[in-house]
C-alpha positions in Angstrom: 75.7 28.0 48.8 74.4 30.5 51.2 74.8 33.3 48.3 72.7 31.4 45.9 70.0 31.1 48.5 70.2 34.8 48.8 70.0 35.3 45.1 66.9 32.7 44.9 64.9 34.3 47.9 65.2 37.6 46.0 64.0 36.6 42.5 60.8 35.0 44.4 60.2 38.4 46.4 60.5 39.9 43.0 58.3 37.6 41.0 55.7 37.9 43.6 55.4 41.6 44.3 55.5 42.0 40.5 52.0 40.3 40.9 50.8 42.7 43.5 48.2 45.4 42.8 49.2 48.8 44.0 46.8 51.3 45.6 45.8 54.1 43.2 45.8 57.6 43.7 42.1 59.1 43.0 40.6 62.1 44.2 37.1 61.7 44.9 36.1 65.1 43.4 38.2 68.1 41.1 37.9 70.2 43.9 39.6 67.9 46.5 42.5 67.5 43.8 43.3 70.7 43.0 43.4 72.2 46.5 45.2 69.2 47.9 48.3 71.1 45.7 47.4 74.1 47.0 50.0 73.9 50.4 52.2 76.4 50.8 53.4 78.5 53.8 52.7 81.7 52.1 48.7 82.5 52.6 48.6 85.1 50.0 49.4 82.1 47.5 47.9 79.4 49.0 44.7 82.1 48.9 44.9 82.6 45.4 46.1 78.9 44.0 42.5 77.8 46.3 40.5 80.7 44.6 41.9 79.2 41.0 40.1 75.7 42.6 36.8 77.0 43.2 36.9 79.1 39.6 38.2 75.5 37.5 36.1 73.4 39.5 33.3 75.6 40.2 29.5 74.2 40.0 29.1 75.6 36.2 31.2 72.5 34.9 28.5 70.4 34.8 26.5 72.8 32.4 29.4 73.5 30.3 29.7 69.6 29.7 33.2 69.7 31.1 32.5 66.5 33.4 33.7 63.0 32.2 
């Protein structure tokens, strides 16, 4: 008896947390997610990975049409 209340209190948690809406991950700009994978203990890289940010994300985008 007590197993099968187990069983049945689990498929409810399931069922309802299937209906929950999960945060989702957005970065308000490009620049904020591309340097936000920039961490790394070595400054040279974490130097050269943030200079990569400012080139791909850079204020040109918008007259290049590259924004959605």
């Amino acid at each position: 008896m007590e197993k099968k209340m187990v069983v049945m209190m689990s498929m409810i948690l399931l069922i309802i947390s299937a209906n929950m809406d999960g945060v989702k991950a957005d970065a308000f700009d490009c620049y904020d997610a591309c340097s936000t994978a920039c961490v790394n203990p070595d400054t040279r890289l974490m130097a050269r990975c943030d200079r990569k940010c400012q080139i791909k994300c850079g204020p040109d985008l918008e007259a290049n049409g590259h924004l959605k």
